[in-house]
N, CA, C and O atoms as a Tinker XYZ file with bonds, in Angstrom:
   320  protein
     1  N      0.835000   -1.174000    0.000000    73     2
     2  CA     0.000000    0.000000    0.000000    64     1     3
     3  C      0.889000    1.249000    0.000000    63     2     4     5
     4  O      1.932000    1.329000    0.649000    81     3
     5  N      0.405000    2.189000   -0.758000    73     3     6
     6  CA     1.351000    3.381000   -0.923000    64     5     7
     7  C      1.027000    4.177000   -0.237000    63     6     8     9
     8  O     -0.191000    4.259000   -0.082000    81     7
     9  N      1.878000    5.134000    0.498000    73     7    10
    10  CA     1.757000    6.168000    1.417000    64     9    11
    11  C      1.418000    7.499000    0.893000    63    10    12    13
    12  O      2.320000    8.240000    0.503000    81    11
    13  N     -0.011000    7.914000    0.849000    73    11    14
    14  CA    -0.401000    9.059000    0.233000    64    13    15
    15  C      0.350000   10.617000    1.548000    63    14    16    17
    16  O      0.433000   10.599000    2.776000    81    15
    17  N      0.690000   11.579000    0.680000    73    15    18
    18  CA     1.380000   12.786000    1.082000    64    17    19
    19  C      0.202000   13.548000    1.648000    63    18    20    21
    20  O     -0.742000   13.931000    0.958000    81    19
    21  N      0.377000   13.836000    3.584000    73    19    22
    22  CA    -0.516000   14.580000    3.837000    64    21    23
    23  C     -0.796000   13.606000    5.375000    63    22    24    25
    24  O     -1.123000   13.968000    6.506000    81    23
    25  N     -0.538000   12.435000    4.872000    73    23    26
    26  CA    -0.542000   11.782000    5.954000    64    25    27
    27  C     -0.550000   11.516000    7.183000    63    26    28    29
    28  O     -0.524000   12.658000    7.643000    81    27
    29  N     -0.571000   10.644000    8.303000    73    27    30
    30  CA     0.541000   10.722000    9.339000    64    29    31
    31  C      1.455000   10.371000    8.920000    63    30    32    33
    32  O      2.459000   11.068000    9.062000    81    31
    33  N      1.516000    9.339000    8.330000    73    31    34
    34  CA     2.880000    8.812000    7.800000    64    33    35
    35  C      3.611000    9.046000    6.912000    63    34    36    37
    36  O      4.727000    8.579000    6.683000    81    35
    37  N      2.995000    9.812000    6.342000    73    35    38
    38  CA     4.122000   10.556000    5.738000    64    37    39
    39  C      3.542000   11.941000    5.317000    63    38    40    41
    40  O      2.914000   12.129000    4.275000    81    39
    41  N      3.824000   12.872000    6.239000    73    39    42
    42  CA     3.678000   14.143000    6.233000    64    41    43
    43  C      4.230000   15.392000    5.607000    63    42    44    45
    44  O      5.363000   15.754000    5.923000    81    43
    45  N      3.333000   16.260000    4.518000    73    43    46
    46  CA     3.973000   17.252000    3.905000    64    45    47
    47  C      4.805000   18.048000    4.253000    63    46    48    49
    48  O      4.177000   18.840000    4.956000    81    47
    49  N      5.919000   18.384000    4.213000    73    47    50
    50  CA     6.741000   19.357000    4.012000    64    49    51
    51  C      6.156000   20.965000    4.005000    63    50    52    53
    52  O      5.484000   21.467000    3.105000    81    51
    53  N      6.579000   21.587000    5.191000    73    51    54
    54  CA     6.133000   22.798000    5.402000    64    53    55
    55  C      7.446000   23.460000    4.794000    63    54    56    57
    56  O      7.633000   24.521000    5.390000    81    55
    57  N      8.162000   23.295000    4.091000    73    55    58
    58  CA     9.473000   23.832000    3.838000    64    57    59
    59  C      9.251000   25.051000    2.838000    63    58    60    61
    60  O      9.983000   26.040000    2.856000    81    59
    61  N      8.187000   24.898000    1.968000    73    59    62
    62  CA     7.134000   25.718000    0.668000    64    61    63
    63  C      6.976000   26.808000    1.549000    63    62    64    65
    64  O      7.633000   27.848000    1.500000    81    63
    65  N      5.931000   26.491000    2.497000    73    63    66
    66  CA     5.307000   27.179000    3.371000    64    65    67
    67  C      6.279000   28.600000    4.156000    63    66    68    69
    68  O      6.128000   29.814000    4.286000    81    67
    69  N      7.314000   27.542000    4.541000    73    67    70
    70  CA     8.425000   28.543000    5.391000    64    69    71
    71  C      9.054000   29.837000    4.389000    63    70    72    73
    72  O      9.124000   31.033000    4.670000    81    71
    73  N      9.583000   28.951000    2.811000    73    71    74
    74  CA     9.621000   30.213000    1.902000    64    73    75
    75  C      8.698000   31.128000    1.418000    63    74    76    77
    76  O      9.026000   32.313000    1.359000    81    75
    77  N      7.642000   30.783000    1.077000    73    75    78
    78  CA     6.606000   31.885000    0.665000    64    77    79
    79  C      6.647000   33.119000    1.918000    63    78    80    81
    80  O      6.771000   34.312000    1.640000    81    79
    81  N      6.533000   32.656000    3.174000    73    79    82
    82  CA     6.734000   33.644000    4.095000    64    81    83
    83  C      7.977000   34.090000    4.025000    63    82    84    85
    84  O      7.762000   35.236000    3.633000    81    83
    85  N      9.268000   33.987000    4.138000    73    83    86
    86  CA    10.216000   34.513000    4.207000    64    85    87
    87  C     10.204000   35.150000    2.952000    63    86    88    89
    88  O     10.872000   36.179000    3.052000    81    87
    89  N      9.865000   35.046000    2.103000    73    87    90
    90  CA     9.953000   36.250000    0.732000    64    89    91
    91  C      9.020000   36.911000    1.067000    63    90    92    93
    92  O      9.223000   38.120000    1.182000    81    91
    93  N      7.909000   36.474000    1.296000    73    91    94
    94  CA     6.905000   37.943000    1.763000    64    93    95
    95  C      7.540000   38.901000    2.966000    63    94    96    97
    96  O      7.618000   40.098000    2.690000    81    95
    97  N      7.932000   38.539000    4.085000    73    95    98
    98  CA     8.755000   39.062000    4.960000    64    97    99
    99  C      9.841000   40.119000    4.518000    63    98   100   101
   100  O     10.144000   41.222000    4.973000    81    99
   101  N     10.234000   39.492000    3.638000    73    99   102
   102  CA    11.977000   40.107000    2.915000    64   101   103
   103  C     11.058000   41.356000    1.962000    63   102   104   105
   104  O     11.690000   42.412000    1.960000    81   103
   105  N     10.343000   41.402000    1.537000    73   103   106
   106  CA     9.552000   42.134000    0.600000    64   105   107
   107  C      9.085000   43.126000    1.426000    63   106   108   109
   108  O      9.601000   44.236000    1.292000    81   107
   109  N      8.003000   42.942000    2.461000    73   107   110
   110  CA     7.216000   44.081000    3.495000    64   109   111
   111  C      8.706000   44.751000    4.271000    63   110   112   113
   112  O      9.019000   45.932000    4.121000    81   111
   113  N      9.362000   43.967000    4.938000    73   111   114
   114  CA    10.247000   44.522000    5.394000    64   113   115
   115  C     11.324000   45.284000    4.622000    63   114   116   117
   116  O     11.994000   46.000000    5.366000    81   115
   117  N     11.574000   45.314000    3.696000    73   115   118
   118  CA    12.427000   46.212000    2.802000    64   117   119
   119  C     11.608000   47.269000    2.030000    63   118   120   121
   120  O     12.110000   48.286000    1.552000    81   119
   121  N     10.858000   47.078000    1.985000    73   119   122
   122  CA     9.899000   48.152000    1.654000    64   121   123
   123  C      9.196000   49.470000    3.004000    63   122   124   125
   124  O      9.012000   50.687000    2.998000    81   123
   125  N      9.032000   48.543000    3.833000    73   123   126
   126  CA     8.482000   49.590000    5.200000    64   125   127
   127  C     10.336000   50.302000    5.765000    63   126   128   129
   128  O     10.370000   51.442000    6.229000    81   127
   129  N     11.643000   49.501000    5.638000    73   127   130
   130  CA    12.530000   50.046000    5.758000    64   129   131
   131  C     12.864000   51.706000    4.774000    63   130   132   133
   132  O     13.315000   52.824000    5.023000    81   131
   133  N     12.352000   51.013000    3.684000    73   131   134
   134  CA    13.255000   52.214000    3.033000    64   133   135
   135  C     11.792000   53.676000    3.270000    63   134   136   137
   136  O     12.152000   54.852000    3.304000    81   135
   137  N     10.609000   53.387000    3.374000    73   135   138
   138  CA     9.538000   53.977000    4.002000    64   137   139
   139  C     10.299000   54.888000    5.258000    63   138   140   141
   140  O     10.306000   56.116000    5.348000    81   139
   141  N     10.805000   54.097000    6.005000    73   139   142
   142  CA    11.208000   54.560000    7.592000    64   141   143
   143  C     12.668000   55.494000    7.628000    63   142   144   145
   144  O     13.044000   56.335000    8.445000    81   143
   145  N     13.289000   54.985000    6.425000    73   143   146
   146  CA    14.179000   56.089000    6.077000    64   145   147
   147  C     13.757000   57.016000    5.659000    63   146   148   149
   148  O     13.760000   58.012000    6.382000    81   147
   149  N     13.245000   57.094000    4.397000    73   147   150
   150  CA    12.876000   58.595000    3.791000    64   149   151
   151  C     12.054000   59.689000    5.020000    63   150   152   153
   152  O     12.293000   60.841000    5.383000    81   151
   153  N     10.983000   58.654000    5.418000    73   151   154
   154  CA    10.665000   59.958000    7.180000    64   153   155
   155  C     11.242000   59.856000    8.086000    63   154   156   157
   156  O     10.669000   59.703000    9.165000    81   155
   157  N     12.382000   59.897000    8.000000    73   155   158
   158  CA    13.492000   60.103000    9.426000    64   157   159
   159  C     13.190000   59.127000   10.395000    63   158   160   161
   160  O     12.925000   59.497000   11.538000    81   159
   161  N     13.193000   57.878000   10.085000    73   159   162
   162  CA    12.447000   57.240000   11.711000    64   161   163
   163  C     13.717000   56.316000   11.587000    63   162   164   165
   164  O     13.501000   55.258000   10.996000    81   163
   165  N     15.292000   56.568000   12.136000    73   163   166
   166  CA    16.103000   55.691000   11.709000    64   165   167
   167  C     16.465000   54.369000   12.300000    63   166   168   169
   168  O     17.284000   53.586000   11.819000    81   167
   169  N     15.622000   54.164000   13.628000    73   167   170
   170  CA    15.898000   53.094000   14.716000    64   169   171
   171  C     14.581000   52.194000   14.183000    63   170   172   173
   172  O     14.587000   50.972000   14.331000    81   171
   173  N     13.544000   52.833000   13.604000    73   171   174
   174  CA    12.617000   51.463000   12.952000    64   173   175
   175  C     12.913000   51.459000   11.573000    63   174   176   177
   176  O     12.283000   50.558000   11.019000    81   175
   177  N     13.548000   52.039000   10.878000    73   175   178
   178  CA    14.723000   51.558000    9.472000    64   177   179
   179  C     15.348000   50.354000    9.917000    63   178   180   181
   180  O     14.939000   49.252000    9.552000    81   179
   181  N     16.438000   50.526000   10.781000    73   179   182
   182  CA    17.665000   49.492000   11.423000    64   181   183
   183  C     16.726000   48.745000   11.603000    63   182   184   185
   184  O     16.424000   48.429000   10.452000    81   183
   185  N     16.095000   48.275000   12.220000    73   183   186
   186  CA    14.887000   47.058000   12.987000    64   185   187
   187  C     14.291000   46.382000   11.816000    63   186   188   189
   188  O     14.045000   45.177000   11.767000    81   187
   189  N     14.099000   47.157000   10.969000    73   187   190
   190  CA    13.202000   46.557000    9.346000    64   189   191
   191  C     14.490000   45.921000    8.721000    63   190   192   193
   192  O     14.447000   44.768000    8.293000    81   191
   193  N     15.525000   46.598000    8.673000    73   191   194
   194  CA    16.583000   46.063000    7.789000    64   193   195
   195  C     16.882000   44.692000    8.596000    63   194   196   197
   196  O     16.812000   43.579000    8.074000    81   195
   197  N     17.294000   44.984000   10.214000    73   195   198
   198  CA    17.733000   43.738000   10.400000    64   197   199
   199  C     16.455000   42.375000   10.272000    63   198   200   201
   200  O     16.659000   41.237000    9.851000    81   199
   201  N     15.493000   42.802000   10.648000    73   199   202
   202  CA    14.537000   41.492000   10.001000    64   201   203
   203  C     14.739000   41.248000    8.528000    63   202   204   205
   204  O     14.870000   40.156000    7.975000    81   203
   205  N     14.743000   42.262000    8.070000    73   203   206
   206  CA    14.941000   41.583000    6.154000    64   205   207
   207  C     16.094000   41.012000    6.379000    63   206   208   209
   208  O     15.767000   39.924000    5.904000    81   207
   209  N     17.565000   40.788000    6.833000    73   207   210
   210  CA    18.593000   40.869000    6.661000    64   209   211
   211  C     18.470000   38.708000    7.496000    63   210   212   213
   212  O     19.072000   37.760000    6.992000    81   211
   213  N     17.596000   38.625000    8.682000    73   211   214
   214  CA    16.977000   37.536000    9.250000    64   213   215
   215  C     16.281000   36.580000    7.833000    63   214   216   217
   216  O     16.564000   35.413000    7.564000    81   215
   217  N     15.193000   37.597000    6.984000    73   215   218
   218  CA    14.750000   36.803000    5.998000    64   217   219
   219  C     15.433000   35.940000    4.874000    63   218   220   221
   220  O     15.148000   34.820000    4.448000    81   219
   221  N     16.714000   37.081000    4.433000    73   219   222
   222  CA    17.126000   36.528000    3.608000    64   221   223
   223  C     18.228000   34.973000    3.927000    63   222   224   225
   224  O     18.493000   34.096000    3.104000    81   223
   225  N     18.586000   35.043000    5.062000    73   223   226
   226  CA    19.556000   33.973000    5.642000    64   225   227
   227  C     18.330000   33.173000    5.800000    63   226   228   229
   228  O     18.878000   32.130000    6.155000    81   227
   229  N     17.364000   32.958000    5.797000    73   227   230
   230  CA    15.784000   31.951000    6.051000    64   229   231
   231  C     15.665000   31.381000    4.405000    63   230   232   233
   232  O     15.757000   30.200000    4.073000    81   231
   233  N     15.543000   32.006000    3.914000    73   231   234
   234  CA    15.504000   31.622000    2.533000    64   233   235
   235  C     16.432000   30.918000    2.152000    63   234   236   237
   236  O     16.160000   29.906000    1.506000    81   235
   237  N     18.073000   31.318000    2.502000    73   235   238
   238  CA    19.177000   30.555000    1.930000    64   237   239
   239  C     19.063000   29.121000    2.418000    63   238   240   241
   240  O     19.318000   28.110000    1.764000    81   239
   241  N     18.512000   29.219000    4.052000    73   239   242
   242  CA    18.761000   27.313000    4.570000    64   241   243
   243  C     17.554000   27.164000    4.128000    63   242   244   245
   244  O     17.390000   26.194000    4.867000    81   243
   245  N     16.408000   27.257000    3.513000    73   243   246
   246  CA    15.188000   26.710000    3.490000    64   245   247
   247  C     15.806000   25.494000    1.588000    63   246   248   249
   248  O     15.724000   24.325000    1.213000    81   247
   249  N     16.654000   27.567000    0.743000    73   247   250
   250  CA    17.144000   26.858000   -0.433000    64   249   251
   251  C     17.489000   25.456000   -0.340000    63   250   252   253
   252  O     16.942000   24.468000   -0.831000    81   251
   253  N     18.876000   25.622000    0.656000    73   251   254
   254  CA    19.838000   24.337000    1.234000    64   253   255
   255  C     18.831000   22.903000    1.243000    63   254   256   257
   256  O     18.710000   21.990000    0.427000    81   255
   257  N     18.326000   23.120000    2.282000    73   255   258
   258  CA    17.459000   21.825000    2.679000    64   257   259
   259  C     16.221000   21.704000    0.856000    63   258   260   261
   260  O     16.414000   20.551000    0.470000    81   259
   261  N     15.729000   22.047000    0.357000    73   259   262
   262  CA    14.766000   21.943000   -0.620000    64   261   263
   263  C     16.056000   21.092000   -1.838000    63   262   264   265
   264  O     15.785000   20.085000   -2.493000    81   263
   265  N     17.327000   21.777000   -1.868000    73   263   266
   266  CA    18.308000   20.603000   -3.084000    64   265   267
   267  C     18.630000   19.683000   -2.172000    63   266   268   269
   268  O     18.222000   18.576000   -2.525000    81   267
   269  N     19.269000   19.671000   -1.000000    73   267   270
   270  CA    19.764000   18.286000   -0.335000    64   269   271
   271  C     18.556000   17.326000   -0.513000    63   270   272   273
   272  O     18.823000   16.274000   -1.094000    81   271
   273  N     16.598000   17.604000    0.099000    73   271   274
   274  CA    15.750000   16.957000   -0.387000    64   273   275
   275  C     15.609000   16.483000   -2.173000    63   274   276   277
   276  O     14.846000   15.589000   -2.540000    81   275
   277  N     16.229000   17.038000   -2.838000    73   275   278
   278  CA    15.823000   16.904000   -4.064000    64   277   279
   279  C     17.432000   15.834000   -4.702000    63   278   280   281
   280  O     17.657000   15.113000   -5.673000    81   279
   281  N     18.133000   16.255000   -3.613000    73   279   282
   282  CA    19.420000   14.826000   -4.325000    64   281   283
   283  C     19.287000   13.764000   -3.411000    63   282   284   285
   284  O     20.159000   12.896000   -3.369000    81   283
   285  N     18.202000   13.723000   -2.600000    73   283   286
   286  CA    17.751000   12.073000   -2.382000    64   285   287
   287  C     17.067000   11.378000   -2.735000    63   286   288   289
   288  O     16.974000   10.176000   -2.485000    81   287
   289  N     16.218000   12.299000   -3.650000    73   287   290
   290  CA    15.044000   11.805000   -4.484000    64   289   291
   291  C     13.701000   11.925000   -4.398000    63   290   292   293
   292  O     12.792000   11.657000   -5.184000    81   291
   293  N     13.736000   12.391000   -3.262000    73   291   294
   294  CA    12.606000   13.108000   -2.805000    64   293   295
   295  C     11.874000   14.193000   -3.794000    63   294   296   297
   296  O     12.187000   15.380000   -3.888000    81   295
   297  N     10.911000   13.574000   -4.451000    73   295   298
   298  CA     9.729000   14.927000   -5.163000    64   297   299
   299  C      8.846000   15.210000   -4.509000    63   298   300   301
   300  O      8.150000   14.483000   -3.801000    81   299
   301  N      8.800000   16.144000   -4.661000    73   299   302
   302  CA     7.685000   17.397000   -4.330000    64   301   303
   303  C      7.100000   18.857000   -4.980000    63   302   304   305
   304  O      7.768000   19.890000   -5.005000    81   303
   305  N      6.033000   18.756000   -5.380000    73   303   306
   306  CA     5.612000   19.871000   -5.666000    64   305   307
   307  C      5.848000   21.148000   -5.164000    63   306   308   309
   308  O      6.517000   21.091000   -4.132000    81   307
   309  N      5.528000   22.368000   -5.529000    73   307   310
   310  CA     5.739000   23.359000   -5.129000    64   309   311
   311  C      4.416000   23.544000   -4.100000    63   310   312   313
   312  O      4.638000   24.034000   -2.992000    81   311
   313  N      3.418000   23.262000   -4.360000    73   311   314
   314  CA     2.149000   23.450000   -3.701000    64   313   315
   315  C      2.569000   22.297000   -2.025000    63   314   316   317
   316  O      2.289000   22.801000   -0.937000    81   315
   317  N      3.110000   21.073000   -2.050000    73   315   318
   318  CA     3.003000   20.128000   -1.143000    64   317   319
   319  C      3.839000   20.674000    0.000000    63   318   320
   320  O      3.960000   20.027000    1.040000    81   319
């Protein structure tokens, strides 16, 4: 019997999930940064940058782990 994805036993991969947020993150936050610069607000600039700066290192290990999954053979959709 084959193990349908979604399972208990074999459970989808929130790894999709974790990137779509971290690019949305990296996006609002670099955008409300450069917002917080142009009106002088320079301590919630720094605070926006360093969360974008959090996003983009989120994205790189999410990258990491999504090819190490993909050179074991592991498929997966983009949606799963």
């Amino acid at each position: 019997m084959r193990e349908q994805p979604g399972t208990h036993d074999h459970p989808k991969s929130a790894l999709n999930l974790r990137l779509a947020l971290a690019i949305f993150g990296l996006v609002v936050c670099t955008a409300l940064a450069v917002f917080a610069t142009q009106a002088g607000i320079t301590a919630l600039a720094v605070a926006l940058a360093v969360l974008a700066a959090i996003a983009v290192v989120d994205i790189v290990v999410v990258g990491i782990r999504i090819v190490r999954r993909r050179r074991r053979g592991e498929r997966h959709t983009l949606f799963e």
